[in-house]
C-alpha positions as CSV (number, residue, x, y, z in Angstrom):
1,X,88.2,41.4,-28.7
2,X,86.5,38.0,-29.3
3,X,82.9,37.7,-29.3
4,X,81.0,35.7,-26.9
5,X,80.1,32.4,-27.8
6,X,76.8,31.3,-26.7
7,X,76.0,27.5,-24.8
8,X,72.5,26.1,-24.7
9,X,71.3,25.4,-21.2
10,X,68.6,22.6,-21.2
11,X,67.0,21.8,-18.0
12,X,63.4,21.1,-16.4
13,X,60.6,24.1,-15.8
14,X,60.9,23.8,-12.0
15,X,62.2,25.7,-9.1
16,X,65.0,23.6,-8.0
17,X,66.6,24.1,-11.5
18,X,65.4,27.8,-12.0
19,X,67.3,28.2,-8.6
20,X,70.3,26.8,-9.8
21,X,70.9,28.4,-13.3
22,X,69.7,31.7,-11.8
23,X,72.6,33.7,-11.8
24,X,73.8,32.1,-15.1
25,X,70.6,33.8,-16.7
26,X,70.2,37.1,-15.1
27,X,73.8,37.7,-15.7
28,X,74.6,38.1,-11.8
29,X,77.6,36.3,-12.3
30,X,80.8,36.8,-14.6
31,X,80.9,34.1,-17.0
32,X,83.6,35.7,-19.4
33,X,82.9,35.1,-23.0
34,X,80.2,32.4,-22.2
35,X,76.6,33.4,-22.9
36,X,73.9,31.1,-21.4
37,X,71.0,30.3,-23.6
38,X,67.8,28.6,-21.6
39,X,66.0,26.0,-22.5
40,X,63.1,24.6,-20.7
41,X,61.7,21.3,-21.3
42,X,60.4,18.3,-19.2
43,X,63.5,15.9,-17.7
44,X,61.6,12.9,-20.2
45,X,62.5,15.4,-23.7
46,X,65.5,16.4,-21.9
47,X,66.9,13.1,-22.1
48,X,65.8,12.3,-25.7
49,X,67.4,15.8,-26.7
50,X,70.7,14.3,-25.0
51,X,70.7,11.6,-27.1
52,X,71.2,13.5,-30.4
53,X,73.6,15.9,-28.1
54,X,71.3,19.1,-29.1
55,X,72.7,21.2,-26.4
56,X,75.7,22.0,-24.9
57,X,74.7,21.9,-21.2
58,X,71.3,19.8,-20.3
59,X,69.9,18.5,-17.1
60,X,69.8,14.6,-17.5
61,X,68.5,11.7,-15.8
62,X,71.1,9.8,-14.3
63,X,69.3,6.6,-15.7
64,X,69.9,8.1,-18.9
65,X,73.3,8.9,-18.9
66,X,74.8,5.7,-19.9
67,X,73.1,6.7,-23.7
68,X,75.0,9.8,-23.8
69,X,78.1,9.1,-22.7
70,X,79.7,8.5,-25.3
71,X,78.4,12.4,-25.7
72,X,78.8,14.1,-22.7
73,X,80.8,14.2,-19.1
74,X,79.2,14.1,-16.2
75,X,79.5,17.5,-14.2
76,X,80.6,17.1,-10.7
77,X,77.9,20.0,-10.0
78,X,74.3,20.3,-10.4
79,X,73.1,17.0,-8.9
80,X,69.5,16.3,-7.4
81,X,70.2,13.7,-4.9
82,X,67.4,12.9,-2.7
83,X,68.9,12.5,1.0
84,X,66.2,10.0,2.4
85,X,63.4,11.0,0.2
86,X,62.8,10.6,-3.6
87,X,60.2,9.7,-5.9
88,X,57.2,8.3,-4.4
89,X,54.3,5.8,-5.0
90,X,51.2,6.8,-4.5
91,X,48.0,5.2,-5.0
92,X,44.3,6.6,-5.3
93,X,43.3,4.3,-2.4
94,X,45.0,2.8,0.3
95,X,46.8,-1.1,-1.1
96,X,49.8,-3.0,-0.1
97,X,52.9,-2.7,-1.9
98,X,52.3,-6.2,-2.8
99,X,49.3,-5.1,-4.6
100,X,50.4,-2.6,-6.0
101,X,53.0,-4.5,-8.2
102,X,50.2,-6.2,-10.4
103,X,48.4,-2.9,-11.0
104,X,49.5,-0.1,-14.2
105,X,51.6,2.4,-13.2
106,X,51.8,6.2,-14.4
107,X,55.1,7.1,-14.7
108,X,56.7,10.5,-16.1
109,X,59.2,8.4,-18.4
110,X,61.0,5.3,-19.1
111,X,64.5,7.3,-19.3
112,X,63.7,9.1,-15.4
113,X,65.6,7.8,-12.5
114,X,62.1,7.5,-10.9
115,X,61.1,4.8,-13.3
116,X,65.1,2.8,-12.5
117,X,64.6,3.2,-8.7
118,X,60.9,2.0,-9.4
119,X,61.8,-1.3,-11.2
120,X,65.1,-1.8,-8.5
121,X,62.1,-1.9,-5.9
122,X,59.4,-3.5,-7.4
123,X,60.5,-5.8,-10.3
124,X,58.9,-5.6,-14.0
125,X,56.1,-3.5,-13.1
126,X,53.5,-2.4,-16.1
127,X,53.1,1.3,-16.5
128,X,52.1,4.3,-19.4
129,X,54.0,7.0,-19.8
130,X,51.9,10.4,-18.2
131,X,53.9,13.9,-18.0
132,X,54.9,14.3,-14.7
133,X,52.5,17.2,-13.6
134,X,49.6,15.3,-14.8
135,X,50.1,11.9,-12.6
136,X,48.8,13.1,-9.5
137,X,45.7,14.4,-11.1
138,X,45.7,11.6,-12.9
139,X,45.3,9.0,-9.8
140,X,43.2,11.2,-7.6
141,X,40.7,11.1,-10.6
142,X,41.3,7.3,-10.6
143,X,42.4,7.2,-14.6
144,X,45.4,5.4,-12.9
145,X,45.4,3.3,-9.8
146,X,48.7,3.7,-9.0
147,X,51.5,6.7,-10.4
148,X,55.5,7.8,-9.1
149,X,55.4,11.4,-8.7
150,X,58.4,13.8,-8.9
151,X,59.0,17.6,-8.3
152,X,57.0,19.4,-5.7
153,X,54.1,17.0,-5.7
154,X,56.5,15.0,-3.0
155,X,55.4,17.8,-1.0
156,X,51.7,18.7,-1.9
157,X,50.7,15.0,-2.1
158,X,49.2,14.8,1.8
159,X,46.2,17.6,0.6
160,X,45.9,15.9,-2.5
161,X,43.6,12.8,-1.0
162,X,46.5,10.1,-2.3
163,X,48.1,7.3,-0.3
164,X,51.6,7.1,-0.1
165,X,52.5,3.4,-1.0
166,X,56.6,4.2,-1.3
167,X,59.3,6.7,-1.0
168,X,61.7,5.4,-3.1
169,X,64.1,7.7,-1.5
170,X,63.7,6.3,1.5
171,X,63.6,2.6,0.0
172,X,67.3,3.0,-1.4
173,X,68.7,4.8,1.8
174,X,67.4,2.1,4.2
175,X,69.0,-0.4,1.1
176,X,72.4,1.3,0.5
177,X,73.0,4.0,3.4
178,X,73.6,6.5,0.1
179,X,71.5,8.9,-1.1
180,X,69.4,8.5,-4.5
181,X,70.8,10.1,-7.3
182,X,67.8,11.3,-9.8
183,X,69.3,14.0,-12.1
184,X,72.6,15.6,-12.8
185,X,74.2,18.3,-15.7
186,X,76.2,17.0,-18.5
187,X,78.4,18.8,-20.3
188,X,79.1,18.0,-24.5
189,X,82.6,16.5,-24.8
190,X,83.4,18.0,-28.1
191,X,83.6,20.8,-26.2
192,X,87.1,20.3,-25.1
193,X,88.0,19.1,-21.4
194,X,89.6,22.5,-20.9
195,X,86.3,24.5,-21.9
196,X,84.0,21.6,-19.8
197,X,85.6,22.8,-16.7
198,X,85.2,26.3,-17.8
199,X,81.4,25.9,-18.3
200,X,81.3,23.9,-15.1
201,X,82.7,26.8,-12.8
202,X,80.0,28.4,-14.4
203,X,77.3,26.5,-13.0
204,X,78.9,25.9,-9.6
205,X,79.3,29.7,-9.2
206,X,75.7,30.0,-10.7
207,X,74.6,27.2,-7.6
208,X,77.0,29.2,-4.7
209,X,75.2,32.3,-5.8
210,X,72.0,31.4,-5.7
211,X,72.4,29.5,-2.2
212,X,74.3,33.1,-0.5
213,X,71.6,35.1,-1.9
214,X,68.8,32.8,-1.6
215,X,65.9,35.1,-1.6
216,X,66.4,37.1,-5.1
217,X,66.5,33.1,-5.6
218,X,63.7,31.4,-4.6
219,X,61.8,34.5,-6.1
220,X,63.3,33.7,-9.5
221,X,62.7,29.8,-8.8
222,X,58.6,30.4,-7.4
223,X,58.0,31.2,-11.0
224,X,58.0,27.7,-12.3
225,X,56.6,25.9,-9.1
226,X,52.7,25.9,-10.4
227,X,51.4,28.1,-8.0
228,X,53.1,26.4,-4.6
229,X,53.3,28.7,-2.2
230,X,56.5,30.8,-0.9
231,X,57.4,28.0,2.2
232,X,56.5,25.3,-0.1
233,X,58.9,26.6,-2.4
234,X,61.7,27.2,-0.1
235,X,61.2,23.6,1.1
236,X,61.3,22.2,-2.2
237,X,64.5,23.7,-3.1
238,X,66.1,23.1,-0.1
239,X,65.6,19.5,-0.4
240,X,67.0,19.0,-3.9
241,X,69.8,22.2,-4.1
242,X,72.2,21.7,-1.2
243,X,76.1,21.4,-0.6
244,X,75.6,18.5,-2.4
245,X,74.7,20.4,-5.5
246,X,78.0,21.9,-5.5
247,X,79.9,18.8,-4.9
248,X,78.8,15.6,-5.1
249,X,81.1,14.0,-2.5
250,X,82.6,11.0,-2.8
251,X,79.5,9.0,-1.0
252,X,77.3,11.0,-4.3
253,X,79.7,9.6,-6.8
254,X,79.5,5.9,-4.9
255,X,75.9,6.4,-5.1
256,X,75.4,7.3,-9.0
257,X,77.9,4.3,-9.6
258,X,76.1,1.4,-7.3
259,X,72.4,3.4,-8.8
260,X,73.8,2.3,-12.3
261,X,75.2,-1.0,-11.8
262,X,72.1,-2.0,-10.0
263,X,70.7,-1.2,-13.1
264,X,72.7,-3.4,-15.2
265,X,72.0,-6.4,-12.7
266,X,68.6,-6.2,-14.0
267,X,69.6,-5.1,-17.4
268,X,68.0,-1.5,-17.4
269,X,71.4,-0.3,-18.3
270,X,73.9,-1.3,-20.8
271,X,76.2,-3.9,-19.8
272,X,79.2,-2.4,-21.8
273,X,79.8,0.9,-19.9
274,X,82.2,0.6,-17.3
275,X,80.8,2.4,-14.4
276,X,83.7,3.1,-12.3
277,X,85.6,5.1,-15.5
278,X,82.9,7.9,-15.3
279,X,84.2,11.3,-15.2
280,X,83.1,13.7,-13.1
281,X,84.2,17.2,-14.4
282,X,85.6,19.3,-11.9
283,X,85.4,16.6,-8.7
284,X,89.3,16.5,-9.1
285,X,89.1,12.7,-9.6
């Protein structure tokens, strides 16, 4: 009998994620002679770790795909979309958005789909680079005037005593009609297509077990939420693991596309990759 071979798993410390790869790690699902490995790092290391192709399976940006494609496929699983909500811009007191442009922002990384849909809405903005749980303490202290907070703070923010200047969620629906894609899984190409798709079932079964038996879950998922409460939690995963996270759609894959060439209109994103040849293991496409 062949021994399992085991795949590093690199995503983000938060529940949405923890909810997904739940199953994978507990070993509530069969995943043959696969063996998951986690590791948990911030989305900002996640991408630099993609860039050497360290693991097997990571959590990306989508802003920072288009440096690791030459690396990795796309799954057509896994995705944090935000449906009419996103990233948001918030400030320590209340200022216009036109304001706002000429001040420093605190951003969680210049390879996060927060800091793309930030410049696609407000032009060459300055900014320092803050890990992501720190930019809302950050700006309420007033060390920053202005920061784009991800994760659960897009639901704690209103007790926090910020201002909301932008959803940028909402800024690209309004703009596009699609939702904004923020992160996604890749897979490592050397891999073989034929043991991609195999990994990818793996993750889609680990998302459609997770979503039936939701509770086991979110109990799993509360653990990295930094002390959020149980509703909180439940909200927070609901907005960013949905049937979206099992399928893109095609209106998803539309969306990552347009996300990336908007990019390149502004040069963000390399001019060279064709967008409309990505791959999307398992979509069927």
């Amino acid at each position: 009998m062949s021994h399992a071979q085991s795949y590093r798993v690199g995503h983000s410390p938060d529940p949405d994620d923890a909810f997904m790869f739940h199953a994978m790690t507990t070993g509530a699902i069969d995943t043959g002679a696969r063996n998951y490995e986690h590791v948990l790092l911030d989305i900002e290391t996640l991408n630099k770790h993609a860039m050497k192709g360290d693991y097997e399976v990571s959590a990306v940006s989508i802003h920072s795909f288009p440096d690791i494609s030459d690396k990795y496929h796309l799954m057509n699983c896994g995705a944090s979309m935000g449906e009419g909500y996103g990233p948001m811009i918030i400030s320590s007191k209340e200022i216009s958005l036109d304001d706002a442009k000429n001040l420093v922002f605190a951003i969680p990384g210049v390879g996060t789909s927060a800091y793309l849909a930030l410049r696609l809405a407000m032009g060459d903005v300055k900014f320092e680079v803050v890990p992501f749980d720190e930019i809302m303490p950050a700006v309420q202290r007033g060390d920053y005037d202005v920061g784009v907070i991800i994760h659960e703070g897009q639901l704690t923010w209103k007790n926090e005593g910020v201002n909301l200047i932008l959803d940028l969620g909402i800024w690209w629906n309004e703009k596009t009609g699609l939702p904004l894609p923020l992160g996604g899984n890749v897979v490592r190409k050397d891999l073989g297509m034929e043991m991609c798709r195999l990994i990818t079932d793996d993750v889609k079964n680990s998302i459609e077990h997770s979503l039936k038996n939701p509770d086991e879950a979110l109990k799993f998922a509360k653990k990295w939420g930094r002390g959020i409460d149980d509703s909180t939690n439940k909200e927070f995963v609901g907005m960013y693991v949905n049937s979206r996270t099992l399928d893109y759609g095609d209106d998803g894959r539309d969306a990552i596309r347009l996300f990336l060439k908007e990019g390149q209109a502004i040069g963000m994103i390399r001019s060279d990759l064709d967008v409309d040849s990505i791959v999307f293991v398992g979509s069927g496409e």
